[in-house]
C-alpha positions in Angstrom: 4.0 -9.2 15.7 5.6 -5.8 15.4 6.5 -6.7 11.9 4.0 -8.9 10.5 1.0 -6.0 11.7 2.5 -3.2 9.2 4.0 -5.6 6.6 0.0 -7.4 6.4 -1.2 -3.6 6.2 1.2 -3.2 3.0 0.1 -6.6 1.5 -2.9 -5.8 1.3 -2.8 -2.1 0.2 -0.3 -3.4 -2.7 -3.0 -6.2 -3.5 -5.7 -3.3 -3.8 -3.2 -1.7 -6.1 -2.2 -4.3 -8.2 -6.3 -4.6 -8.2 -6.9 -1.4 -9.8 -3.9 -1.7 -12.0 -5.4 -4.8 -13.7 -9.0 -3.3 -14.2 -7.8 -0.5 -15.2 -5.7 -2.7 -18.2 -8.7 -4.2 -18.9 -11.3 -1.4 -19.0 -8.5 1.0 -21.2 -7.7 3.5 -18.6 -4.2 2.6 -17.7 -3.0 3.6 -21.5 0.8 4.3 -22.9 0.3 8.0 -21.1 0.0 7.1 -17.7 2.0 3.7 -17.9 4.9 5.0 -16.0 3.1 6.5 -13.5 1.8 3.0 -13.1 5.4 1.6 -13.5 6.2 3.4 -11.0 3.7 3.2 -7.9 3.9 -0.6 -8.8 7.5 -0.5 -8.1 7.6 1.1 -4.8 5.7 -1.1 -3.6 7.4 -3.8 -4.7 10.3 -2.5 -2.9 8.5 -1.9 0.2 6.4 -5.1 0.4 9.9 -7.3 -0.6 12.0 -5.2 0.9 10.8 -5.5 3.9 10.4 -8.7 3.8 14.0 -9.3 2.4 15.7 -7.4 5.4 13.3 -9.3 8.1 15.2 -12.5 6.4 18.4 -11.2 6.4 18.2 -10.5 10.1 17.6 -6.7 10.1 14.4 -6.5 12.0 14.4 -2.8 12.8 14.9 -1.7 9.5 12.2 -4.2 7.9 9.9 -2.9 10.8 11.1 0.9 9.7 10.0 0.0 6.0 7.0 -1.9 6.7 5.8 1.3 8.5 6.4 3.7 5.6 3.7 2.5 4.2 1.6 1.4 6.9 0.9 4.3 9.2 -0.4 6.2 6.2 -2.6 3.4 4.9 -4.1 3.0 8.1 -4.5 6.8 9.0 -6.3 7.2 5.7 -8.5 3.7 6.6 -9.1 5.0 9.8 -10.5 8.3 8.5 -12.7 7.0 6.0 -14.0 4.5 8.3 -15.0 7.7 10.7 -16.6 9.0 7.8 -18.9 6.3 6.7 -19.8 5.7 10.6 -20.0 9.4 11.8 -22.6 10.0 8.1 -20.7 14.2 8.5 -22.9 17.0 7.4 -20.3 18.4 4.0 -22.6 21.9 4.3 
């Protein structure tokens, strides 16, 4: 469970991703200019999501977990957050 928590958390932040990648291929807006930025972000988290997932199988359980959390904390912090803003409705002014 240690693992499987933060590696679930970076499945699905890498399927939201990947989600956004592929509209934005289809609507025009990921274009030869920002492809490698794309590339890129596409990449790490291909390295974190199969990384992690690759040292877990090889036995290294403290380093998977390390990985899976580099990713994780972040994505939830920031989940967290928004979800206090759509539930606390915060006066901007």
């Amino acid at each position: 469970m240690r693992f499987w928590a933060p590696w679930s958390v970076d499945a699905v932040v890498a399927a939201v991703v990947v989600g956004f990648y592929l509209i934005g291929l289809g609507d025009g807006t990921v274009s030869p200019f920002n492809a490698m930025l794309w590339l890129g972000i596409l990449a790490a988290l291909a390295v974190v999501v199969g990384g992690s997932l690759g040292l877990r199988l090889a036995g290294k359980r403290g380093l998977a977990t390390a990985l899976a959390l580099v990713l994780a904390v972040p994505a939830a912090l920031s989940g967290l957050f928004f979800l206090v803003l759509i539930v606390s409705h915060p006066r901007w002014n």
